[in-house]
C-alpha positions in Angstrom: 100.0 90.0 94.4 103.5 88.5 94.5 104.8 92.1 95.2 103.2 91.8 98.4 103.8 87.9 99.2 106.0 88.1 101.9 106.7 90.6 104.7 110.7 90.3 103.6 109.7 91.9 100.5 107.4 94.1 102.1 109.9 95.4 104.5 112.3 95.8 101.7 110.1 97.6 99.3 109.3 100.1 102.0 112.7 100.7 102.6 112.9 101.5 98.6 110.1 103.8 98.7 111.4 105.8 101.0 114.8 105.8 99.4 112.6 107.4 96.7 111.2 109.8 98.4 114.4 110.5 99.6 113.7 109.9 103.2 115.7 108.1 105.6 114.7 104.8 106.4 114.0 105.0 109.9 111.8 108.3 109.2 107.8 107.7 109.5 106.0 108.3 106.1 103.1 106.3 106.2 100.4 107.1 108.3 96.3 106.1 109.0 93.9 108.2 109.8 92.3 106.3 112.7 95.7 106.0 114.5 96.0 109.9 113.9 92.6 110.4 115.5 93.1 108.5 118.6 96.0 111.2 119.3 92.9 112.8 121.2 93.0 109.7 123.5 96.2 109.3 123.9 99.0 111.4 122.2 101.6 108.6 122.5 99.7 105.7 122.0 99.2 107.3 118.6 102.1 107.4 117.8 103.8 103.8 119.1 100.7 102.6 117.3 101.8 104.5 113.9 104.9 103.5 114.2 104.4 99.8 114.6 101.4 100.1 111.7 103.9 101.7 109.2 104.4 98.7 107.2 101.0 97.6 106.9 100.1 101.0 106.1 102.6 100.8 103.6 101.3 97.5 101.7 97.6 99.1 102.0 98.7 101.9 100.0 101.2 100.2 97.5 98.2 97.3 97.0 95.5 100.1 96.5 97.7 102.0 93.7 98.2 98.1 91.9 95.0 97.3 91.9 93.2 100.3 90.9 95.8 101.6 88.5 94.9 98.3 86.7 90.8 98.3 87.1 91.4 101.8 85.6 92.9 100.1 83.0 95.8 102.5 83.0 98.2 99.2 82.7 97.3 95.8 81.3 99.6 94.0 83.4 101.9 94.9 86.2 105.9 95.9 86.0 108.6 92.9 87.7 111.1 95.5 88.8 110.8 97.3 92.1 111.5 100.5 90.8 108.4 100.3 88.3 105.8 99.0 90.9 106.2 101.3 93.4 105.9 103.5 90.2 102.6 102.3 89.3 100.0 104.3 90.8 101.4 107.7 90.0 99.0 108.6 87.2 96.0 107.7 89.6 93.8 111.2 90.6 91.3 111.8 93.1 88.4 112.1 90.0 89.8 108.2 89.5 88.7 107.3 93.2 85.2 108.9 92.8 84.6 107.0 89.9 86.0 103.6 91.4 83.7 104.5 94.2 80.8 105.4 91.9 81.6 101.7 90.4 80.9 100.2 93.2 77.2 101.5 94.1 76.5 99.6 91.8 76.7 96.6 94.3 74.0 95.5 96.4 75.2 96.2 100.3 73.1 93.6 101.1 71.4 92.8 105.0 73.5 92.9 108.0 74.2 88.7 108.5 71.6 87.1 111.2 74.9 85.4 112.9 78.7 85.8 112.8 80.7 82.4 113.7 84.4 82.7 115.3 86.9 80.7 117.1 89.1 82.4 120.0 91.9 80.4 121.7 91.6 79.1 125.1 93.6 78.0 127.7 92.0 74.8 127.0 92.3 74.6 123.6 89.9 76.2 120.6 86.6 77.2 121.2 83.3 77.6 118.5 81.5 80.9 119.3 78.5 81.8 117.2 77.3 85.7 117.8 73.5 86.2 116.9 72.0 89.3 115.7 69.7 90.9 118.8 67.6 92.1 115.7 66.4 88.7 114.1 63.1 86.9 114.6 62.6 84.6 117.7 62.3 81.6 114.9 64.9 82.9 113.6 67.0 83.2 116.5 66.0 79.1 117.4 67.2 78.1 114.1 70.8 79.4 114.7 70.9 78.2 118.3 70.4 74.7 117.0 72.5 74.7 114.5 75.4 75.4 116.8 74.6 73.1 118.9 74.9 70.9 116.3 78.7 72.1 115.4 79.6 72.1 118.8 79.3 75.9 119.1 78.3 78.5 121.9 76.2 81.2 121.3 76.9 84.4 122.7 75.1 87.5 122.9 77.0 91.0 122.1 77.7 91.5 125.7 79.5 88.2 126.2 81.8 88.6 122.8 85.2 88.4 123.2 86.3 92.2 124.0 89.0 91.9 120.5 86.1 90.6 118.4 83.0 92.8 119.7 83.5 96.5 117.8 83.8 94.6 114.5 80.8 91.6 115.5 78.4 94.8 116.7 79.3 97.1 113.3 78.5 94.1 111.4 75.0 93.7 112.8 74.2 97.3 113.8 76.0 99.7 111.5 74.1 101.1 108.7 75.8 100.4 105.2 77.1 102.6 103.0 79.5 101.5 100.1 83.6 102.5 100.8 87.0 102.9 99.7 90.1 103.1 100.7 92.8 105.4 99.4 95.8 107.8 100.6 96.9 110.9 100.5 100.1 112.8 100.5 99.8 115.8 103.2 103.2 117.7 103.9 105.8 114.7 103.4 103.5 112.1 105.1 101.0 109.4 103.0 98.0 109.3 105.3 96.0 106.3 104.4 92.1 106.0 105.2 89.2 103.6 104.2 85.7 105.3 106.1 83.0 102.7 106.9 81.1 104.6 104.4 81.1 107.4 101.9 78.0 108.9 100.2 77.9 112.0 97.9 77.4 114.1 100.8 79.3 112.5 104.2 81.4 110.5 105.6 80.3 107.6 107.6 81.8 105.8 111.1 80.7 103.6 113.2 82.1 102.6 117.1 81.6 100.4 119.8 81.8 101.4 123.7 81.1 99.7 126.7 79.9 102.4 128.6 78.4 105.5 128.8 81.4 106.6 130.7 84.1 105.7 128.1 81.3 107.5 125.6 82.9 111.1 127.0 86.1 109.7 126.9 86.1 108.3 122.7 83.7 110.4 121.6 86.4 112.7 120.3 88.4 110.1 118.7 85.3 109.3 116.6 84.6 112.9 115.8 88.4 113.9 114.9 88.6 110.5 112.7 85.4 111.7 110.8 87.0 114.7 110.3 89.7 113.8 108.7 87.9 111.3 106.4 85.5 114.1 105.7 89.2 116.3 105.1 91.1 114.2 103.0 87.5 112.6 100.5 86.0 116.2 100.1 82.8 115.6 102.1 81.0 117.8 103.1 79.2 116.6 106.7 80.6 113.4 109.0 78.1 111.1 110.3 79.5 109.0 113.7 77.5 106.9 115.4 78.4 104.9 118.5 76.9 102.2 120.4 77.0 101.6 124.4 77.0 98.2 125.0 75.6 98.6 128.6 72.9 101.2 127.3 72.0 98.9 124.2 71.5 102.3 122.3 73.3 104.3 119.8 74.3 107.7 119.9 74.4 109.5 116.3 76.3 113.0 115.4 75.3 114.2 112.2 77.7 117.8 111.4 79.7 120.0 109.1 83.2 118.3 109.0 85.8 120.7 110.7 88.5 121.0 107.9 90.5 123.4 110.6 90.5 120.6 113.4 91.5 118.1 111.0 94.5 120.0 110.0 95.0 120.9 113.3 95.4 117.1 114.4 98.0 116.4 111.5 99.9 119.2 112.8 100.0 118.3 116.4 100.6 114.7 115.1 103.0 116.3 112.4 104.8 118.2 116.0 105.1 114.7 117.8 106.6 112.8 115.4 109.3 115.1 115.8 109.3 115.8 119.3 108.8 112.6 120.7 107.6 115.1 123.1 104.0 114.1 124.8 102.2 114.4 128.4 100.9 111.3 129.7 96.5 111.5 129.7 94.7 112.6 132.9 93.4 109.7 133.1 95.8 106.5 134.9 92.9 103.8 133.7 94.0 105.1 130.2 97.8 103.6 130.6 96.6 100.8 132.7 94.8 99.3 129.9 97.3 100.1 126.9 99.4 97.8 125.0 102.5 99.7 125.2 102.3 100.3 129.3 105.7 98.1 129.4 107.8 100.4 126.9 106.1 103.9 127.0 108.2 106.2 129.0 105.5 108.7 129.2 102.8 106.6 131.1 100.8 108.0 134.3 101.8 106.5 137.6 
């Protein structure tokens, strides 16, 4: 969509909505729900994160509204004026993203694919990487291999992935599928914007990657607290999470009521830091050793 072309206009169209909302500029209004949870990881990472998201946050949102305000057929075509596009979307209720979701049931999911080709950037230069899914046939499995040797490509198993492409590689070829959508909601003066990795009639659905079963006790409330407030905010009933240890080659499953109170909880301690700035550094050093924002966080452990 040309509203959403260019991050100069994106940037600038932010800046508008918030204008409209009557909120300064420099004032955090959109929000995700993933970045919320990991607030039980890391209370400041959450936010730096959220911070730095805004603006794609922002264009996930203002693309959702466009999009769906004209499958609902609520527009034939969309407005030129700033003003009218951040209008567009207004008329859109929560019955509308049931039935958009309904809608798309009707699609087959499909299989999980028997490989997933990718190139990652190397010191000495590009290199081919094909990942192969540990659940195909031996023949199957041969097949692939020889047709990457053919392109020139490695095959790796899910252990030897690239750390930055492995959670997405292993949901691909181990989650189970459930059809999605994404969509926001205002809470208090914040638009907190969430796409599950599935939604059924009765739960909600997410799926994670760990290395260890170690880190397991140290995410597994991340995972919970996002399903929470995907079961919150899309009026589920029960949150299914399911995580998989790379080292154990298993997947642990929680299947549970979603906790309306914790979720609400969360936004309100989130709510709290926004406006503090105020947070302890985690217990755990390895925590800060490992984040992207060790440089500039003046909270980190020492």
């Amino acid at each position: 969509m040309k509203a959403l072309s260019n991050i100069g206009n994106l940037h600038r169209l932010l800046e508008v909505e918030k204008r409209r909302r009557g909120v300064d500029i420099g004032k955090l209004v959109f929000i995700g729900m993933a970045d919320t949870a990991s607030f039980t990881w890391c209370a400041m990472k959450s936010l730096l994160t959220t911070i730095e998201m805004e603006p794609h946050f922002f264009a996930s949102y203002l693309h959702d509204r466009l999009l769906y305000t004209l499958k609902l057929g609520h527009v034939k075509k969309l407005p030129k004026t700033e003003k009218e596009i951040l209008l567009v979307g207004d008329q859109i209720a929560f019955d509308d993203v049931e039935r958009l979701l309904k809608d798309s049931e009707k699609e087959d999911l499909g299989k999980p694919p028997s490989s997933i080709a990718f190139s990652v950037h190397t010191p000495e230069g590009i290199v081919k990487l094909v990942a192969i899914n540990p659940s195909i046939s031996p023949e199957q499995k041969e097949k692939i291999v020889r047709l990457a040797e053919k392109r020139h490509a490695k095959v790796v198993n899910l252990e030897d992935a690239p750390p930055k492409f492995r959670g997405e590689i292993c949901q691909e070829f181990l989650a189970e599928r459930y059809h999605t959508i994404r969509w926001n909601f205002e809470w208090e003066n914040y638009v907190v914007v969430g796409v599950p990795d599935g939604i059924t009639s009765e739960f909600v659905y997410e799926f994670k990657t760990t290395g260890s079963e170690f880190l397991l006790g140290h995410m597994d409330h991340s995972a919970l607290a996002q399903a929470d407030l995907y079961g919150y905010f899309f009026k589920r009933r029960c949150k299914r999470v399911q995580i998989y240890i790379m080292d154990e080659k298993e997947t642990v499953t929680w299947h549970e009521d979603v906790d309306e109170a914790k979720a609400v909880d969360l936004l309100t301690e989130f709510k709290k830091l926004v406006e503090t700035s105020e947070a302890v550094p985690p217990q755990e050093k390895w925590k800060c050793k490992s984040c992207e924002f060790r440089k500039t966080c003046q909270i980190k452990s020492t």
